[in-house]
One Martini backbone bead per residue (centre of mass of N, CA, C, O) as a GRO file, in nm:
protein
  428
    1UNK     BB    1   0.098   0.035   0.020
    2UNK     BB    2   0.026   0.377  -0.055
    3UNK     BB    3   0.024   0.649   0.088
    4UNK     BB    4  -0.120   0.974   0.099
    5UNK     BB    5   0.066   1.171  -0.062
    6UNK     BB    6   0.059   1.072  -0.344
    7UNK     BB    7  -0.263   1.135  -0.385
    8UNK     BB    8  -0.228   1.450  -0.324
    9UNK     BB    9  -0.066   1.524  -0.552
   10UNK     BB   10  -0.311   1.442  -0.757
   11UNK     BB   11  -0.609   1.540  -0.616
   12UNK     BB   12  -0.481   1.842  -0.569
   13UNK     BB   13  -0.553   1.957  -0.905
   14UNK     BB   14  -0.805   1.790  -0.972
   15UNK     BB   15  -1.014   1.942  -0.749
   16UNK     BB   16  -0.925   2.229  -0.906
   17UNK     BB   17  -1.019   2.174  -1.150
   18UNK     BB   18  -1.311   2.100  -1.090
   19UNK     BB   19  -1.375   2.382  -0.982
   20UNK     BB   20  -1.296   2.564  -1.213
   21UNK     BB   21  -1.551   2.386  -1.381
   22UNK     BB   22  -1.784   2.475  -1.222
   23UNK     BB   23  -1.767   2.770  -1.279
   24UNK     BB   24  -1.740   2.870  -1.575
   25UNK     BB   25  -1.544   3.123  -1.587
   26UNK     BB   26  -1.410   3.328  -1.850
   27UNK     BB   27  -1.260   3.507  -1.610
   28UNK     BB   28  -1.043   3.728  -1.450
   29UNK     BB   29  -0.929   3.627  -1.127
   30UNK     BB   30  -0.765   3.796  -1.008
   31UNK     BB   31  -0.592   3.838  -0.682
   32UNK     BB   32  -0.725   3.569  -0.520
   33UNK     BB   33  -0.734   3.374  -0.733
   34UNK     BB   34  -0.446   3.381  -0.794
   35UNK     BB   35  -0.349   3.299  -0.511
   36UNK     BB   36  -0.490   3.063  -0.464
   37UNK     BB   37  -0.383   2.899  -0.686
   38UNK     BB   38  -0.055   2.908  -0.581
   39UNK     BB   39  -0.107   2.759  -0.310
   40UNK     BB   40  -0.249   2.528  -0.437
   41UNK     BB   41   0.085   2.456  -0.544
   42UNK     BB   42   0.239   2.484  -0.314
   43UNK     BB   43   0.122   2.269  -0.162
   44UNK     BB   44   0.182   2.044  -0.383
   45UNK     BB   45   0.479   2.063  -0.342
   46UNK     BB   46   0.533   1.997  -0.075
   47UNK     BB   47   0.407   1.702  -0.100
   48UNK     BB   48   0.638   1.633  -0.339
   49UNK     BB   49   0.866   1.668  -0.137
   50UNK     BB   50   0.768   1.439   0.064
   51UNK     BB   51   0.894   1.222  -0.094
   52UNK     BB   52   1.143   1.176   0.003
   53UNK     BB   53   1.068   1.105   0.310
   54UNK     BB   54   0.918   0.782   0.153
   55UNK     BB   55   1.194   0.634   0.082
   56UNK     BB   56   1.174   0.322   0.171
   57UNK     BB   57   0.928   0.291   0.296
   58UNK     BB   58   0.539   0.247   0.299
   59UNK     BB   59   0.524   0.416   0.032
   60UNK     BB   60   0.702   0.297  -0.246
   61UNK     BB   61   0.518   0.007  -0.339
   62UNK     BB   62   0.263  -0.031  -0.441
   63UNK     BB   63  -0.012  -0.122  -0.716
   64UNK     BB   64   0.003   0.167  -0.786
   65UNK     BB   65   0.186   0.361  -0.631
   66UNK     BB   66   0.529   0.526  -0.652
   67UNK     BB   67   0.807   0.535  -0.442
   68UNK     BB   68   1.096   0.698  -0.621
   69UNK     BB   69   1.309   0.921  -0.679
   70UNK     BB   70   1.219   0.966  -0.976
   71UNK     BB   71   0.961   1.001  -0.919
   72UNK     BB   72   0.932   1.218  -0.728
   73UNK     BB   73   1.146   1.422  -0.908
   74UNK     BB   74   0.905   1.464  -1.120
   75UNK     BB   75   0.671   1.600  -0.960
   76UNK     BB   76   0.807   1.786  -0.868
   77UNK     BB   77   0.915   1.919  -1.181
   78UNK     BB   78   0.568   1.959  -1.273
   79UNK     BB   79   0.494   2.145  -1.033
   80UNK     BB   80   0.702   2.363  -1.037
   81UNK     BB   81   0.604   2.440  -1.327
   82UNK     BB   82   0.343   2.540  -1.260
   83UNK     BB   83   0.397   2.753  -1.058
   84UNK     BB   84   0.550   2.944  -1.202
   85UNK     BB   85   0.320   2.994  -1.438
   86UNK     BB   86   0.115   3.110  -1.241
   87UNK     BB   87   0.293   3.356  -1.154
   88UNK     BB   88   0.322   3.483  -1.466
   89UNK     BB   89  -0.001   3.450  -1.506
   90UNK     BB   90  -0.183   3.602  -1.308
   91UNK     BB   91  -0.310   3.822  -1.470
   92UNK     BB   92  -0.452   3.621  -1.741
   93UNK     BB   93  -0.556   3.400  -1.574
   94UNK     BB   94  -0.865   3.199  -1.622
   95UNK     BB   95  -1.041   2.955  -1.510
   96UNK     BB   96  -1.054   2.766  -1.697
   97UNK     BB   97  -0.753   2.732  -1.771
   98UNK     BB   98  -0.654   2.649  -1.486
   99UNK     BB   99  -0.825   2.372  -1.535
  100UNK     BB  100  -0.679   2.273  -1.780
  101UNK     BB  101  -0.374   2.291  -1.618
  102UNK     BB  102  -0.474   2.109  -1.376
  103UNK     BB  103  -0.539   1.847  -1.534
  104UNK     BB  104  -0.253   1.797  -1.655
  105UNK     BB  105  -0.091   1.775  -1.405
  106UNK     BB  106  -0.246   1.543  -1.272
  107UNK     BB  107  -0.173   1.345  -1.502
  108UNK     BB  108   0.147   1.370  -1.456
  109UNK     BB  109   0.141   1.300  -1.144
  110UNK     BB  110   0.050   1.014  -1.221
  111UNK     BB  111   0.253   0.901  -1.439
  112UNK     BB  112   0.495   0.954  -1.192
  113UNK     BB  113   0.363   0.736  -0.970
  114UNK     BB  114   0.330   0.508  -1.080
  115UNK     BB  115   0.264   0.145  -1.066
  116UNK     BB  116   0.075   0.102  -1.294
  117UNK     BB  117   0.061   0.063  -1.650
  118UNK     BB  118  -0.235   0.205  -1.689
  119UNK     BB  119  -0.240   0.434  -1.495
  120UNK     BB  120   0.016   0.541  -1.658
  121UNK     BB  121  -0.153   0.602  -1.918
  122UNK     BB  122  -0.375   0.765  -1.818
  123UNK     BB  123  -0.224   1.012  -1.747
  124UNK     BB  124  -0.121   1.064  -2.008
  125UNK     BB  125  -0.380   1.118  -2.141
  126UNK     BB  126  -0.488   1.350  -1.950
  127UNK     BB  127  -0.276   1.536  -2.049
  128UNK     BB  128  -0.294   1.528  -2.385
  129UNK     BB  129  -0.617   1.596  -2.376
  130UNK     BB  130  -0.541   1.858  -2.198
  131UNK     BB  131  -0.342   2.013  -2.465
  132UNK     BB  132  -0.611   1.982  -2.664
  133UNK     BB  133  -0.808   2.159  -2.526
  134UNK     BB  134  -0.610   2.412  -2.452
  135UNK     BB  135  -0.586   2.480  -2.756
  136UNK     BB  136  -0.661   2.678  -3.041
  137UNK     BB  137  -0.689   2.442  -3.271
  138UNK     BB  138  -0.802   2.434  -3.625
  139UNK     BB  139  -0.866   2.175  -3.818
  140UNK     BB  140  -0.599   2.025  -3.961
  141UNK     BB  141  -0.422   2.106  -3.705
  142UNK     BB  142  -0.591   1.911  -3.511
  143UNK     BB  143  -0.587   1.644  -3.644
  144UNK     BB  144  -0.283   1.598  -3.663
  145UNK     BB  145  -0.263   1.588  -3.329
  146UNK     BB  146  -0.452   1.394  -3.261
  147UNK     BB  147  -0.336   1.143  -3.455
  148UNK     BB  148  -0.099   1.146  -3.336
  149UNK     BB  149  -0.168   1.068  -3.021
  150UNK     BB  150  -0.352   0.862  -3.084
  151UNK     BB  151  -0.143   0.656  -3.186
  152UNK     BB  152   0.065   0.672  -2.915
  153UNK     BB  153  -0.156   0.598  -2.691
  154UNK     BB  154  -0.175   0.310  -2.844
  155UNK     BB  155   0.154   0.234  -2.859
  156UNK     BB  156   0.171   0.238  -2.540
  157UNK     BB  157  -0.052  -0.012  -2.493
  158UNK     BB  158   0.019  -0.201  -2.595
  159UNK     BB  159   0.322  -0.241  -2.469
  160UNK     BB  160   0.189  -0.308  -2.205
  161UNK     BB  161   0.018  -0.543  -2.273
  162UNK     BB  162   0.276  -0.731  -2.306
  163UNK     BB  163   0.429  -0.693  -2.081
  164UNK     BB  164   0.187  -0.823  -1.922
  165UNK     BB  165   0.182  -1.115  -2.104
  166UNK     BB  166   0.489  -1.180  -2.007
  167UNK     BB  167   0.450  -1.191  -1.686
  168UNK     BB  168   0.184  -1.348  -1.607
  169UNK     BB  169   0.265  -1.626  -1.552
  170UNK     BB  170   0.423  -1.550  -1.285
  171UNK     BB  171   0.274  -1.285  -1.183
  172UNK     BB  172   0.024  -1.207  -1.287
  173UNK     BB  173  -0.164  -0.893  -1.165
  174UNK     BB  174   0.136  -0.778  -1.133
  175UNK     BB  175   0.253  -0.745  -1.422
  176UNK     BB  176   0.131  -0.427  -1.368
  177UNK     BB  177   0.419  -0.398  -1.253
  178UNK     BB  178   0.731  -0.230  -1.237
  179UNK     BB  179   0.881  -0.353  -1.027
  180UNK     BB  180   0.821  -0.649  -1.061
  181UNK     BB  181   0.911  -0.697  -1.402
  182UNK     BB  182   1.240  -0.607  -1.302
  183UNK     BB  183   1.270  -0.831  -1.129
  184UNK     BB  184   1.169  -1.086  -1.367
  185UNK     BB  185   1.300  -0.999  -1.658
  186UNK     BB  186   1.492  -1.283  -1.685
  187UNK     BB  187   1.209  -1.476  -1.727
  188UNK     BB  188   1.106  -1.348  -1.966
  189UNK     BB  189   1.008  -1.336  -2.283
  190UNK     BB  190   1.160  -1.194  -2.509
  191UNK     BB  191   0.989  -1.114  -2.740
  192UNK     BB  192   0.734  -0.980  -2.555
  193UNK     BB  193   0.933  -0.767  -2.470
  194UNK     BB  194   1.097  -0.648  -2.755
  195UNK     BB  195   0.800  -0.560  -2.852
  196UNK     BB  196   0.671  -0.423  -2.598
  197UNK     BB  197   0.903  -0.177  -2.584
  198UNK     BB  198   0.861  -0.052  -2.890
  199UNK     BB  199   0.623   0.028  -2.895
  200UNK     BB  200   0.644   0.218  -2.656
  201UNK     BB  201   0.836   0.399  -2.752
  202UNK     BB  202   0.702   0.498  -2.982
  203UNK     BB  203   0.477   0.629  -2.807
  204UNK     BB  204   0.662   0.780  -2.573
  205UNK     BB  205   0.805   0.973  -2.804
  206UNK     BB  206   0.574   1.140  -2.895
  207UNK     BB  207   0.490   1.251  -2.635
  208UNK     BB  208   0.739   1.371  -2.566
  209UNK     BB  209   0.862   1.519  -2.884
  210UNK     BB  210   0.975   1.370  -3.055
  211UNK     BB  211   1.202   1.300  -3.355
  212UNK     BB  212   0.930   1.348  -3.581
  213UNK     BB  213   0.704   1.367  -3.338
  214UNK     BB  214   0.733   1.724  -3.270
  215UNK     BB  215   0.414   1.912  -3.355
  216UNK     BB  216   0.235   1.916  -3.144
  217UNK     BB  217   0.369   2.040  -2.929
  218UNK     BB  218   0.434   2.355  -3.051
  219UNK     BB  219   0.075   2.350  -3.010
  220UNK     BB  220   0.063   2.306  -2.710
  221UNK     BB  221  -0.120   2.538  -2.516
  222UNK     BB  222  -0.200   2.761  -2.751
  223UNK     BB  223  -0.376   2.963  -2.545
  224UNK     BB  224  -0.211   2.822  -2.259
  225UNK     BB  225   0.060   2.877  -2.054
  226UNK     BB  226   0.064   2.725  -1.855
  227UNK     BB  227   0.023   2.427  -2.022
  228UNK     BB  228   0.257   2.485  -2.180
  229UNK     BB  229   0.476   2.478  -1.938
  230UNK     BB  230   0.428   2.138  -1.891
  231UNK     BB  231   0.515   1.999  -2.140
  232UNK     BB  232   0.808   1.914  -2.061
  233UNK     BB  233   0.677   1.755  -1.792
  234UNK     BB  234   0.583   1.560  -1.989
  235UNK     BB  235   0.829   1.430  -2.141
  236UNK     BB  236   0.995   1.344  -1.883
  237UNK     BB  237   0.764   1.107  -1.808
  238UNK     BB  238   0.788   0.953  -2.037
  239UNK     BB  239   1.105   0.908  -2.014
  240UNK     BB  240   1.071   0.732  -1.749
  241UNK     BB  241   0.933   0.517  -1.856
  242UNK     BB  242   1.168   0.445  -2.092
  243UNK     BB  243   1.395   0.385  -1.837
  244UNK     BB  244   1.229   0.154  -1.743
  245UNK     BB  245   1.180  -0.035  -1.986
  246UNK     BB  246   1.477  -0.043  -2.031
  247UNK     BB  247   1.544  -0.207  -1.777
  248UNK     BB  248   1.376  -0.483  -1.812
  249UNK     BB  249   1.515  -0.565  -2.108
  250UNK     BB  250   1.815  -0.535  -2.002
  251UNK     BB  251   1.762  -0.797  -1.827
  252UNK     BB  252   1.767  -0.923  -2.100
  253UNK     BB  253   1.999  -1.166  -2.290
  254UNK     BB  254   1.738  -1.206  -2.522
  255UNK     BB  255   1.682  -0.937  -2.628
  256UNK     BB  256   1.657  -0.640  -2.700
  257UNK     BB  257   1.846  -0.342  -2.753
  258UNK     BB  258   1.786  -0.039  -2.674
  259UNK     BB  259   2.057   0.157  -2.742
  260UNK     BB  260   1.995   0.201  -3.075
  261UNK     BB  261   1.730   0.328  -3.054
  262UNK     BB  262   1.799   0.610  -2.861
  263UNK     BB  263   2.025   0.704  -3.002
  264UNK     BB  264   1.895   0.796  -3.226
  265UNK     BB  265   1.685   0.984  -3.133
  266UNK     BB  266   1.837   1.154  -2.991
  267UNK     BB  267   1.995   1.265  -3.267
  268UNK     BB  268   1.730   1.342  -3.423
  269UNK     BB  269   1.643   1.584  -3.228
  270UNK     BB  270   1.881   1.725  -3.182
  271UNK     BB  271   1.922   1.815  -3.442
  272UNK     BB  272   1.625   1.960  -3.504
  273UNK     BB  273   1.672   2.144  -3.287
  274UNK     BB  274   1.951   2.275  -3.451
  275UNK     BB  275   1.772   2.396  -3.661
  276UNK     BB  276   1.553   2.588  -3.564
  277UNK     BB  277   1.761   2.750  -3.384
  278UNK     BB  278   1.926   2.850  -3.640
  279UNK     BB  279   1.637   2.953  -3.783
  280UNK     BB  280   1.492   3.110  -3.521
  281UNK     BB  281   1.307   2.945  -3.360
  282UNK     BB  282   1.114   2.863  -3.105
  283UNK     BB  283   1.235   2.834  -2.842
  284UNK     BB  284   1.060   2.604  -2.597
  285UNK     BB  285   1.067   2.376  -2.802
  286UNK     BB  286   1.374   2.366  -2.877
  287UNK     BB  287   1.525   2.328  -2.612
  288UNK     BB  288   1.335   2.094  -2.514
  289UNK     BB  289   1.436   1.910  -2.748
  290UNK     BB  290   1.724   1.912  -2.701
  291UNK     BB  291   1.750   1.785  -2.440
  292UNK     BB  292   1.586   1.523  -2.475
  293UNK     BB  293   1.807   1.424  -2.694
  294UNK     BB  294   2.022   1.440  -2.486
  295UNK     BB  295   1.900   1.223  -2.282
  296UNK     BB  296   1.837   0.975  -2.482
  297UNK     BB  297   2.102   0.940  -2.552
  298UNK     BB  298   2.249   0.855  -2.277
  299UNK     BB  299   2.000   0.628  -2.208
  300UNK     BB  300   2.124   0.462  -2.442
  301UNK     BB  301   2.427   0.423  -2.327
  302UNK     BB  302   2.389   0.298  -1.981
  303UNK     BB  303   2.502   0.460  -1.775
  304UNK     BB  304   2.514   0.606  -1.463
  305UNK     BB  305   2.627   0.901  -1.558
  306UNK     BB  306   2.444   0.948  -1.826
  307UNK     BB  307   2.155   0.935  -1.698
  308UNK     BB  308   2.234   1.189  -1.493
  309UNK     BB  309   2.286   1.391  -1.678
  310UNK     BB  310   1.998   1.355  -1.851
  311UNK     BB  311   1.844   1.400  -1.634
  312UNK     BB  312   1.940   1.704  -1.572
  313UNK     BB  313   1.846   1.827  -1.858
  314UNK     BB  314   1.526   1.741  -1.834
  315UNK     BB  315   1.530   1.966  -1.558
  316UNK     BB  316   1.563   2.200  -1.729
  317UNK     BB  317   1.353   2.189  -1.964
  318UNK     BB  318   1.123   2.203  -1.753
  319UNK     BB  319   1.217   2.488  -1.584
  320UNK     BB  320   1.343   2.678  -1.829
  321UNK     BB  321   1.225   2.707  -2.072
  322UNK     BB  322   0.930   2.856  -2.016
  323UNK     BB  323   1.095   3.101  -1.895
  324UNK     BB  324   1.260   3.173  -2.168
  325UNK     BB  325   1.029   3.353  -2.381
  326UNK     BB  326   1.165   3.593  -2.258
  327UNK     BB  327   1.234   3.885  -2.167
  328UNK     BB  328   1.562   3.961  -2.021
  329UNK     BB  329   1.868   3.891  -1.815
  330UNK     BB  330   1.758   3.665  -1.683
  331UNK     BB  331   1.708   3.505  -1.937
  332UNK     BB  332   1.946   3.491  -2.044
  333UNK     BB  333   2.065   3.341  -1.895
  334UNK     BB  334   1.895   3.078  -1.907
  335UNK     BB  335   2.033   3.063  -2.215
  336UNK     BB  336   2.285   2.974  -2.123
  337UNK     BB  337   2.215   2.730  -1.951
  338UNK     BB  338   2.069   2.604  -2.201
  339UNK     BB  339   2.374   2.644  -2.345
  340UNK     BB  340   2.613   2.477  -2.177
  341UNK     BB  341   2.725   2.727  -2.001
  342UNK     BB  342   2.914   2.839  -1.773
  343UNK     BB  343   2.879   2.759  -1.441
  344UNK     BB  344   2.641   2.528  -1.546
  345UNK     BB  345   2.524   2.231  -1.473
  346UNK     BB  346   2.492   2.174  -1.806
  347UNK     BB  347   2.798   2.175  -1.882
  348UNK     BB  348   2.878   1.907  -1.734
  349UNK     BB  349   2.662   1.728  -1.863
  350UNK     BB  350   2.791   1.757  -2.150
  351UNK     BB  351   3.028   1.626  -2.115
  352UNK     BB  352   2.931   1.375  -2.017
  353UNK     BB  353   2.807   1.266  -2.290
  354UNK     BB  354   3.073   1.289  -2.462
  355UNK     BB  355   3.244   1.120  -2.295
  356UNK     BB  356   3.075   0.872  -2.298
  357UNK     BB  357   3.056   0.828  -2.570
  358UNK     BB  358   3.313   0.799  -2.649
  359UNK     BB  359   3.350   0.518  -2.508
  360UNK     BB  360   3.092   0.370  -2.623
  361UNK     BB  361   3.007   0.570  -2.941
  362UNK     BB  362   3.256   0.708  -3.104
  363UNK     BB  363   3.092   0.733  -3.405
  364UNK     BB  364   2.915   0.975  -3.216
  365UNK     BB  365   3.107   1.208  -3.116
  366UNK     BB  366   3.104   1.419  -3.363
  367UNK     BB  367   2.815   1.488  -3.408
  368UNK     BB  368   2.722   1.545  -3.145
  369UNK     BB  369   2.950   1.790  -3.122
  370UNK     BB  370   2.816   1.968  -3.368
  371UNK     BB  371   2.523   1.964  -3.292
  372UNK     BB  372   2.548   2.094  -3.022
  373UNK     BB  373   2.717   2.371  -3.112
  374UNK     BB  374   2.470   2.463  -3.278
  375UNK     BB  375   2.272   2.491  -3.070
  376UNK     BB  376   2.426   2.669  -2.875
  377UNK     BB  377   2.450   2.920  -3.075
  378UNK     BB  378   2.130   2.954  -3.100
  379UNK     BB  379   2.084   3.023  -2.774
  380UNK     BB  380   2.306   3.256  -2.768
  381UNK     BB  381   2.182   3.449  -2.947
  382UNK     BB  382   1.926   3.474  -2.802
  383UNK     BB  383   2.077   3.603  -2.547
  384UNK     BB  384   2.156   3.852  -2.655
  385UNK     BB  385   1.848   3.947  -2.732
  386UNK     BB  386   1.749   3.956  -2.447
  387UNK     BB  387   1.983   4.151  -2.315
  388UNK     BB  388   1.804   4.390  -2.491
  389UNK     BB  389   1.588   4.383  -2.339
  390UNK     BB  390   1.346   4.490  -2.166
  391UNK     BB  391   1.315   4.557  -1.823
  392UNK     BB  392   1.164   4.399  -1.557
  393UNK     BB  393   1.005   4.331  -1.331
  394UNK     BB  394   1.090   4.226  -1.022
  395UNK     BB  395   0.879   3.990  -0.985
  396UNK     BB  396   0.873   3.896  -1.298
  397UNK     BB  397   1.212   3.785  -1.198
  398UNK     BB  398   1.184   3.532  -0.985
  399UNK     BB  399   1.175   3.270  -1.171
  400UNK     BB  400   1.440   3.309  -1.224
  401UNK     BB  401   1.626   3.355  -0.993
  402UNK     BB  402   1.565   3.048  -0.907
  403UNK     BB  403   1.693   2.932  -1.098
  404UNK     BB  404   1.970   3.030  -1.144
  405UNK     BB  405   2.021   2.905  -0.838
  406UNK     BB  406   2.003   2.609  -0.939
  407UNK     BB  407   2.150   2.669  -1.168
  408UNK     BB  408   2.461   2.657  -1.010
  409UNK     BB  409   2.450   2.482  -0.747
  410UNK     BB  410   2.432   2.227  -0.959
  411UNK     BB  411   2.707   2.312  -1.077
  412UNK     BB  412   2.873   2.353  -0.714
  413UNK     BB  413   2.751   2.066  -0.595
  414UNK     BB  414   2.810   1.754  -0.470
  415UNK     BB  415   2.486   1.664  -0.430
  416UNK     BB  416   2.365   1.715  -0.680
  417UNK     BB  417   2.541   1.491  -0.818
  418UNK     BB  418   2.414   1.249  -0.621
  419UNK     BB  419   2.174   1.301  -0.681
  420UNK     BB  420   2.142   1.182  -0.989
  421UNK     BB  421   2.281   0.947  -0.924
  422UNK     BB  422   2.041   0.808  -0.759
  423UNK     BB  423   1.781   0.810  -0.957
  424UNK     BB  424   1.877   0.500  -1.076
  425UNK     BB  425   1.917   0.298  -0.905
  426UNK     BB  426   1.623   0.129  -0.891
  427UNK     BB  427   1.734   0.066  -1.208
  428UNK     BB  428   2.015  -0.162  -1.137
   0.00000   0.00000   0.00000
């Protein structure tokens, strides 16, 4: 059984989101109203944040909702992204809208805690279905994402249950459990774990807005700021999905090797994303395109090293990149930590990529290094261009300032580096 703290973390953004639609008025929610919602994603936080304290304990690993490292770890930074935008746009947003972000956040939020493989596609759907409300596209352009994305949810479901077909003979109705399959993964038929790993992965990039299916993301929460800010924030729990998969796979000796699908995509996106950064294309797609391209090529890589830097890097993508939208010049500051430019712990997450490629994937580490420095490039030019924008309210450059200190932090404290490194610690 898992404790009350992780449903709480999931029911509370559920049940703001039911009362926002139950009054559905959309007219700007004034300053009290602005400040309930802050309150109650600040509550939502600490009880986030309070999942640390339950790693190991009573609350760890339930049938439904599990705590480890990573779930709580995601959660935290799917809430943290939420309060941050909804404190820049307090002045804007209005009941309907903040209902229909606190219901994507609530779906990322079960997504990120679950252990329960279809409860975790819940979420899933519940987030990508909740951005897809969100969005202001008509027509054909809404066709074609939502198309995108339920094909996605289609190939998400199949490898799930495909992952639990391989694993019900020893397991029974555990099999649709992250933790138990992980267990008996080297017992399971080889076949239909890395055939329902690939369905699977299929479908967990697509959501994720991986290359070449990440044209959805790019529209996903448009004329809904708080929504976007979040997109990245579902991407993050896809590929942690995707990082427990690998783990499962990776553990039987007769599996498909997760390894070199992982590197393309990682590779491909990483790629698309310098291309548009270099066209000037919008900052917050594609930077966090950039970054998610290179976290899924370190999980690619397989060391617990490239894991850390990977995950350290997917956590800025999800904290920075939505702030990063304006100008100011905290924001370009954080547009050269979105380019890993010293002294910001994304720096050294970038070496530590190349350095594992080096060593693990020789073949892969020129292209690698030439694609990160065009990226880095496009992100440079766009902070000199923020550099020069007018100077914002001291208020409304607080998110900025709170990241900025959170990643210099990270990457000066050697604690942080630890954290990063226990992450994946229970999936190996």
């Amino acid at each position: 059984m898992s404790g009350i703290v992780p449903w709480l973390v999931v029911a509370l953004p559920a049940a703001a989101a039911g009362l926002g639609f139950a009054r559905g008025k959309a007219v700007a929610w004034g300053t009290c109203a602005a400040m309930a919602l802050t309150l109650a994603l600040a509550l939502t936080l600490a009880l986030a944040l309070a999942l640390a304290f339950q790693i190991g304990g009573p609350s760890g690993a339930g049938a439904l909702l599990r705590v480890d490292p990573l779930a709580a770890h995601l959660a935290v930074l799917a809430v943290a992204s939420g309060l941050l935008a909804a404190w820049r746009d307090r002045a804007t947003m209005t009941g309907r809208r903040a209902a229909q972000a606190l219901a994507v956040l609530a779906g990322i939020a079960l997504a990120a805690l679950a252990n329960n493989l279809l409860l975790g596609w819940i979420g899933l759907e519940v987030a990508v279905l909740g951005l897809m409300v969100a969005h202001d596209l008509r027509g054909a352009a809404l066709w074609r994402s939502l198309a995108t994305i339920l094909v996605a949810l289609a190939l998400t479901l199949m490898g799930g249950l495909l992952l639990y077909r391989a694993g019900m003979p020893s397991l029974g109705s555990g099999a649709m459990r992250w933790d138990l399959l992980a267990t008996a993964a080297a017992t399971l038929p080889a076949a239909l774990l890395s055939l329902g790993y690939l369905l699977m992965l299929a479908g967990l990039a697509a959501c994720a807005g991986l290359a070449p299916l990440h044209g959805w993301q790019s529209a996903a929460g448009r004329g809904n700021a708080m929504a976007a800010a979040l997109v990245p924030a579902l991407g993050a729990v896809a590929l942690g999905m995707v990082l427990r998969g690998r783990d499962i796979v990776g553990s039987h000796p007769d599996a498909l090797a997760p390894g070199p699908a992982l590197l393309v995509l990682g590779l491909a996106s990483l790629s698309w994303a310098a291309l548009g950064l270099w066209r000037g294309a919008a900052i917050v797609p594609a930077a966090s395109l950039m970054h998610a391209g290179l976290a899924v090529l370190a999980f690619g890589l397989g060391t617990g090293t490239a894991d850390a830097a990977g995950l350290l890097l997917l956590s800025c993508a999800v904290l920075i990149a939505p702030v990063s939208s304006e100008g100011g010049r905290s924001r370009a500051l954080l547009l050269a930590a979105l380019a890993m430019l010293p002294p910001f712990a994304t720096f050294g997450a970038g070496l530590v990529v190349i350095s594992e490629t080096v060593d693990g994937a020789p073949w892969l580490a020129i292209p690698l290094a030439a694609t990160m420095a065009a990226a880095a490039a496009g992100l440079v030019r766009a902070a000199l261009s923020a550099w020069q924008a007018p100077v914002l309210r001291r208020v409304d450059e607080i998110p900025s300032l709170v990241l900025l200190t959170l990643a210099l932090l990270a990457g000066l404290l050697p604690q942080a580096a630890r954290w990063f490194v226990g992450l994946t610690a229970g999936l190996r």
